[in-house]
N, C-alpha and C positions, 0 to 999 in steps of 0.2 A: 504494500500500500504506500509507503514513503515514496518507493521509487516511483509510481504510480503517478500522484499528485505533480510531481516537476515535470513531469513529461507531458500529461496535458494543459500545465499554465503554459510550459515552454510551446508548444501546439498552437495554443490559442494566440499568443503575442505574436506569433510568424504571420498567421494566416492574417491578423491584423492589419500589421505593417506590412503584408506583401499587398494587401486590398487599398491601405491609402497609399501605395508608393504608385498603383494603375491607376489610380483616379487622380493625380494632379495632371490639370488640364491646363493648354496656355488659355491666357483671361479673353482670348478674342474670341474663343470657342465655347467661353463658357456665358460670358458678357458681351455679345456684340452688340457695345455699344460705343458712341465717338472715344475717341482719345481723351483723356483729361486734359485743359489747357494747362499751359506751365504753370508752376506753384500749387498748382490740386493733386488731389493723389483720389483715385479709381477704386472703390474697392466692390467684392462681391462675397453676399451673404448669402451662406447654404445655408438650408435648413434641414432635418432629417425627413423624408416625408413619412406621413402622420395619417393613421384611420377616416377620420373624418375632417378635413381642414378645414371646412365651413365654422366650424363651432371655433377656430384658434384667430389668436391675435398676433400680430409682432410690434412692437411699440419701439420706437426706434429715436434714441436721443441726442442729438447732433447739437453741437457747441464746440467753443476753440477752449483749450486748456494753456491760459494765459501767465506768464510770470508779471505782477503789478506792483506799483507802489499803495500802498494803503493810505498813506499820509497827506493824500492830494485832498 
């Protein structure tokens, strides 16, 4: 049984990372959408797909994370 257990975590971590190493995709295949203009940066959100998505949400929070003076 000892020997057992390492052998199917070590199983399962393979097959893992052999499954996300096939799915990186380049972003024009994944996002075809325009280019960023310069000083933007592109990105793209998987989700896992889900039973019913009607019933989900994704709430998504955009802002800049700024370094400021307080004292103004």
């Amino acid at each position: 049984m000892k020997t057992i257990l390492p052998a199917v975590l070590f199983a399962a971590f393979a097959t893992t990372s052999a499954w996300a190493a096939e799915s990186v995709q380049p972003l024009e295949k994944i996002a075809p959408y325009p280019q960023a203009e310069k000083g933007m940066k592109r990105q793209v959100i998987q989700l896992t797909p889900q039973e019913d998505e009607s019933t989900l949400k994704v709430e998504l929070l955009i802002g800049q994370t700024l370094e400021v003076d307080c004292n103004l």
